[in-house]
C-alpha positions in Angstrom: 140.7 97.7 130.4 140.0 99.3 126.9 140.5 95.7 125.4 137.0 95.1 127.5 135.4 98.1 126.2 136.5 97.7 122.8 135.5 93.7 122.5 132.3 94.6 124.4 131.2 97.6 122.0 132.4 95.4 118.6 130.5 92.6 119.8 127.0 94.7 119.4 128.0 96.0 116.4 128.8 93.2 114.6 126.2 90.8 116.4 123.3 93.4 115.0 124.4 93.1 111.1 125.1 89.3 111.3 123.2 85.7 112.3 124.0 85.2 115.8 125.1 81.5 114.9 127.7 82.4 112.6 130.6 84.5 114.2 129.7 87.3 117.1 126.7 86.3 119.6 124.0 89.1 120.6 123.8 87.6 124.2 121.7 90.5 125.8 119.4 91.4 125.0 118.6 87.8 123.1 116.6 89.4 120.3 117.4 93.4 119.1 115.2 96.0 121.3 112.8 97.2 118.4 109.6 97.2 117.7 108.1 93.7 116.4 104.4 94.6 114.6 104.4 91.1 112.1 104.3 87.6 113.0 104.0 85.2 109.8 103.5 81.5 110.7 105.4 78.7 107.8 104.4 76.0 109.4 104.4 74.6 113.3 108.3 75.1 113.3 109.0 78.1 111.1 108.0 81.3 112.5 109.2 84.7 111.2 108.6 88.2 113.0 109.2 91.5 111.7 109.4 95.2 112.9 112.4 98.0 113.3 114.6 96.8 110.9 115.1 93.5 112.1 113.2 90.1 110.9 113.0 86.9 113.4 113.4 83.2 112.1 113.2 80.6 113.8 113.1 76.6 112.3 112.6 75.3 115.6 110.1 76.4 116.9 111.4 78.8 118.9 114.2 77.2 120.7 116.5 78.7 118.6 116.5 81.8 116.4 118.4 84.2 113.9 117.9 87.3 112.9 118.9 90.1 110.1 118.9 93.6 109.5 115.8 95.0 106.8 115.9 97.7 104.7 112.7 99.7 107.0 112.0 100.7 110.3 108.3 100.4 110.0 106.7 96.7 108.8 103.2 97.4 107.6 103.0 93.5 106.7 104.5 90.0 106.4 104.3 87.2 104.8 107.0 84.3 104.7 106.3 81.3 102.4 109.8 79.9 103.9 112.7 80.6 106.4 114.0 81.8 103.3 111.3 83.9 101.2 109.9 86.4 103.0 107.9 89.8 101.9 108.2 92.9 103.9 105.3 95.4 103.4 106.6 98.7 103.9 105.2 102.2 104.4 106.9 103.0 101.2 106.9 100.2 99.4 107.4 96.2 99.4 110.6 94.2 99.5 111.3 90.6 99.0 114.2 88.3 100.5 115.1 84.8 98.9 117.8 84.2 101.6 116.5 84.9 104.4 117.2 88.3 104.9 120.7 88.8 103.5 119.5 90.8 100.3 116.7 92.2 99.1 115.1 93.7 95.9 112.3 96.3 95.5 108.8 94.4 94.3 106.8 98.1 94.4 107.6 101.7 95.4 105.1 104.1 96.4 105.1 107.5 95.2 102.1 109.5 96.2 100.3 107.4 98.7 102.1 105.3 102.1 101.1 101.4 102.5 99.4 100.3 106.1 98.7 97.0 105.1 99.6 93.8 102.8 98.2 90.2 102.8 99.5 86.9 100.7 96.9 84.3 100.6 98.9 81.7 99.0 102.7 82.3 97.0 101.1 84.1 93.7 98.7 86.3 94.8 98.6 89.3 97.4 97.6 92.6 98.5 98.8 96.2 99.4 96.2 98.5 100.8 96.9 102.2 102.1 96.2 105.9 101.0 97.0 109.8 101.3 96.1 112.5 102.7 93.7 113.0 105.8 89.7 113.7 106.1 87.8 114.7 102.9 91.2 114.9 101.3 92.2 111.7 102.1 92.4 108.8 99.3 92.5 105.0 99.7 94.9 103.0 97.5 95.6 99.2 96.7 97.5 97.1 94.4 97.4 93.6 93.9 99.8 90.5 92.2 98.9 87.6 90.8 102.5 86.2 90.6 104.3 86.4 93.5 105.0 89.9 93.6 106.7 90.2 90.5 104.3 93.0 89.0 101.7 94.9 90.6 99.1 96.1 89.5 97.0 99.4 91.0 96.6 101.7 91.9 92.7 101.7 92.7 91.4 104.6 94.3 88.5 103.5 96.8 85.4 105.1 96.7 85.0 107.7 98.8 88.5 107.9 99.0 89.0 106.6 103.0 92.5 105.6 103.5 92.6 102.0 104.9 94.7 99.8 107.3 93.9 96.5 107.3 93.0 93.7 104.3 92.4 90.2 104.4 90.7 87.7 101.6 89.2 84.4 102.2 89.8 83.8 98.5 91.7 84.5 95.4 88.6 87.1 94.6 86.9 87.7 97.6 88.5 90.4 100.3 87.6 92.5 102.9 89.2 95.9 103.8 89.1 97.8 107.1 89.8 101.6 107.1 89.5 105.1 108.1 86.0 106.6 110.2 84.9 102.8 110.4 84.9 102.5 106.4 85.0 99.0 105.0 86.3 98.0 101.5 84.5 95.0 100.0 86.0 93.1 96.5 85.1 90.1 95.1 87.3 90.4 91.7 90.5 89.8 93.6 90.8 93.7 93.6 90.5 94.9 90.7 87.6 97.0 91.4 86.1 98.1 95.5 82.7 98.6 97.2 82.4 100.4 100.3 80.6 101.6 103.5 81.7 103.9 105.7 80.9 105.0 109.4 80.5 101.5 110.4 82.7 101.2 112.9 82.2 105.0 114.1 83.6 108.1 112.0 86.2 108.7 114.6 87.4 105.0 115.2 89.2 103.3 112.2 89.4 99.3 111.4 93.2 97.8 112.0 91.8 94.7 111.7 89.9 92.1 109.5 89.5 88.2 109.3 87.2 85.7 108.4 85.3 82.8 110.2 83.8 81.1 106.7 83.1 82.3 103.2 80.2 84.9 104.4 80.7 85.7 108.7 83.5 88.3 109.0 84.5 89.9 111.4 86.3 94.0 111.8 88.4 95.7 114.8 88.5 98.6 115.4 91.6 100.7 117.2 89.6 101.3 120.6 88.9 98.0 120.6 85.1 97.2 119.1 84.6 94.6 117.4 81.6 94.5 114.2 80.1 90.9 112.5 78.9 90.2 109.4 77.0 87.1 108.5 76.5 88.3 104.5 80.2 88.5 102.9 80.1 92.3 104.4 76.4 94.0 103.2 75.2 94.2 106.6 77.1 95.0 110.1 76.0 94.6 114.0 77.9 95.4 116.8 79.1 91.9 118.1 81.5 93.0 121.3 83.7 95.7 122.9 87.2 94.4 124.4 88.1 96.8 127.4 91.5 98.1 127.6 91.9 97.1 124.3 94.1 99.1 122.1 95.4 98.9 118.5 94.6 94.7 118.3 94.7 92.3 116.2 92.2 89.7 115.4 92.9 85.8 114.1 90.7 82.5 113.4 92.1 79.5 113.5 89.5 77.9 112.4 85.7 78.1 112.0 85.5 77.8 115.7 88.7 79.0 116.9 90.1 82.9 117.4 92.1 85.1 119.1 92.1 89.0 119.6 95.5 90.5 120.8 96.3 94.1 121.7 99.1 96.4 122.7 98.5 96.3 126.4 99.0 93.0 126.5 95.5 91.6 126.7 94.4 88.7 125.0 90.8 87.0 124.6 89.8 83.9 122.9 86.5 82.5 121.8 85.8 78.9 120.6 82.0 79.2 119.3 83.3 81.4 116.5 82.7 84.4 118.0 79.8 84.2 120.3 81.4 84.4 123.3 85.0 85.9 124.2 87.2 84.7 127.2 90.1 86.6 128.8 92.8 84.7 128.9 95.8 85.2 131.3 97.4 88.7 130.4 100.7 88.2 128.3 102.2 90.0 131.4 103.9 92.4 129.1 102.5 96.0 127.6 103.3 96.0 124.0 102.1 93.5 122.5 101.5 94.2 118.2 100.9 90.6 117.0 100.1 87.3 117.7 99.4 84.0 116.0 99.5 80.5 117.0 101.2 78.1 114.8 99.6 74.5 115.9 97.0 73.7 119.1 98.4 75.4 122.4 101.5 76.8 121.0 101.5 80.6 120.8 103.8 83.5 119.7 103.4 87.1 120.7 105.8 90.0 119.5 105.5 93.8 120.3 107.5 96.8 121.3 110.9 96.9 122.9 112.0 93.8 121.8 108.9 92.0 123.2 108.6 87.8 122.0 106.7 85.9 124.3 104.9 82.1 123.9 102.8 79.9 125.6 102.1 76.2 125.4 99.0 75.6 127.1 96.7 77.7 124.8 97.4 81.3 127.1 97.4 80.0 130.7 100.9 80.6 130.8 103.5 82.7 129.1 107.5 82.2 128.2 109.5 85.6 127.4 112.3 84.6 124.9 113.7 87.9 124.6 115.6 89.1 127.5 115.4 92.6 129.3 118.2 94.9 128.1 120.9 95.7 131.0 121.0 99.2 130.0 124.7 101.3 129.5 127.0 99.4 130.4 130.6 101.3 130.8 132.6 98.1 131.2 132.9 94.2 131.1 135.4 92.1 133.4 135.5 88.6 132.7 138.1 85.9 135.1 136.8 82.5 133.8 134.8 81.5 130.5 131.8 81.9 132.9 132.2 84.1 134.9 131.5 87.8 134.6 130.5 91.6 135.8 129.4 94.2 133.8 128.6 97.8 135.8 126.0 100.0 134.8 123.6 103.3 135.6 122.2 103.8 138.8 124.7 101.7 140.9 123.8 98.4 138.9 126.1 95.9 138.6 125.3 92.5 136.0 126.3 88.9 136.4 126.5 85.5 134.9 128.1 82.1 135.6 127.3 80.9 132.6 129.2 82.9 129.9 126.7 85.4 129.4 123.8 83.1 128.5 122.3 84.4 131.4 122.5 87.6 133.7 121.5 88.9 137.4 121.3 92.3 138.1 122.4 93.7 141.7 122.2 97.1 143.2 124.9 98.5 145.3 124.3 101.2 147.7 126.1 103.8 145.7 123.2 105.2 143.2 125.5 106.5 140.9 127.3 105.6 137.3 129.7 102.8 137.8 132.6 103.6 135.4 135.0 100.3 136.1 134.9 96.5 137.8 138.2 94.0 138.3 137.8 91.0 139.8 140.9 88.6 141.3 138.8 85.4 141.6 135.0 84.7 141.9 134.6 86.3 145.1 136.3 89.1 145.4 136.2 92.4 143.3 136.1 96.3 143.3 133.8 98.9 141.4 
């Protein structure tokens, strides 16, 4: 019996510090239970995600996937030129992988001011907004690289000093920045020097999220949801539409015509007149939801909370969850065969698979109550 609980307990532990396919298996839940904020698309097959300490690769698009531990809990950005290069924005900093996630070395550490976003256009040159403080004593920060992360150079304050959460550029020069009491930050020297407007989102609803349609029509989110247009590279802004039940989303073109708006509860609209019109699509079916992205036509990725990865093929209609649910404590595992197996849990749960643990059921017995122990003397018959 304590060979069970031993095997069971050093299997989690070493499946969370090591690639599933090389040595112990992290069967259940499939992916680790964090929080996933970052998805960063490669190409159509390589798809990273990042939250909680953990980053997501997969090669395959999806049918397959490894993961390793990160040196933060909270991922403020993410950007993966490869399976194997990746960039982790951090609240405190930035840290860069070359394999994948075993190692990692410190690009940028912040002393006086926290990071809340980071964007890489192309391999040399990205971005690193953020700030300090709160209200009139708050002060927006950014840096910037122009090869690869190497050095950075900052920090700009932003006039007048709003801290902001969101960047994106269209080009090597020209970016947009969304930030606090609906300021936005406008450069077009690649961010060496800032412009911006405030309250035009609302003085009590920040901007967590920015993208553009073409070289002058952009478009801003704010956290509860409304969504701002420009048509002039970011001089002039109109209220363009307000996504109910929307909270803390993201928004994405695809293309000119082409965009999706995500949020945590799940929600998901679409438009395909570049922004005219928005369509619900069908819910993700999951609360939790922090990013999405959709690496080629139809095929879509969503991440969020609790160890939330979800995709779709059909452009929405219908959603896959890759992870699996966790089983919750489980005090014991009894195995008879290579596939089959019990494990007993809280709240008179009992968990099963035929498979080898690919796969579980879960079964309530009548007793609502810890079960502490499980034998079984063939596939039928067994005691709790």
């Amino acid at each position: 019996m304590r060979s069970y609980l031993l095997l069971f307990a050093l299997s989690f532990t070493l499946a969370f510090t090591a690639k599933p396919q090389a040595g112990w298996q992290l069967q259940n839940p499939l992916f680790p239970a964090v929080d996933y904020s970052n998805i960063s698309v490669v190409n159509d097959s390589t798809i990273v995600i990042a939250g909680g300490g953990v980053i997501l690769i997969t090669t395959d698009r999806g049918e397959s996937w490894s993961f390793q531990k990160h040196p933060g809990l909270t991922v403020r950005g993410l950007y993966a030129k490869s399976a194997k290069e990746i960039l982790l924005f951090m609240i405190y900093g930035i840290q860069k992988t070359t394999d994948g996630g075993v190692s990692y070395t410190t690009q940028y550490t912040t002393s006086d001011w926290d990071i809340y976003g980071g964007y890489f256009i192309d391999s040399l040159y990205g971005w690193a907004v953020g700030g300090s403080g709160w209200g009139v004593n708050s002060a927006g920060r950014s840096v910037y690289t122009t090869n690869g992360g190497a050095t950075w150079i900052g920090t700009q304050t932003f006039p007048p000093l709003p801290i902001f959460y969101s960047v994106k550029f269209f080009n090597r020069r020209f970016g947009i920045a969304g930030g606090q009491s609906g300021s936005i930050g406008i450069t077009t020297d690649g961010g060496v020097s800032w412009s911006v407007s405030t309250g035009t989102g609302g003085q009590y609803d920040p901007f967590v999220s920015v993208d553009f349609r073409d070289s002058s029509t952009v478009f801003a989110l704010t956290n509860g949801g409304k969504l701002m247009s420009s048509i002039d590279a970011g001089t002039n802004w109109s209220y363009a539409n307000q996504f109910s039940g929307l909270y803390i989303g993201k928004i994405k073109f695809l293309d000119t015509l082409h965009a999706f708006v995500s949020g945590s509860s799940g929600i998901i609209f679409m438009t395909s007149d570049g922004g005219g019109t928005w369509v619900q699509k069908t819910p993700v079916g999951f609360a939790g939801v922090q990013d999405f992205d959709m690496p080629s036509p139809g095929f879509g990725i969503a991440a969020g909370k609790a160890g939330l990865v979800v995709a779709t093929n059909d452009t929405g209609t219908t959603w896959v969850r890759l992870s699996r649910d966790q089983l919750g404590s489980i005090s014991k595992l009894c195995f008879i065969n290579e596939s089959h197996g019990w494990a007993p849990g809280i709240d008179g749960r009992i968990f099963r698979t035929t498979d080898g643990g690919d796969n579980w059921s879960s079964m309530q017995v009548t007793l609502r109550d810890t079960l502490m122990s499980i034998e079984f003397i063939d596939t039928l018959n067994g005691w709790i």
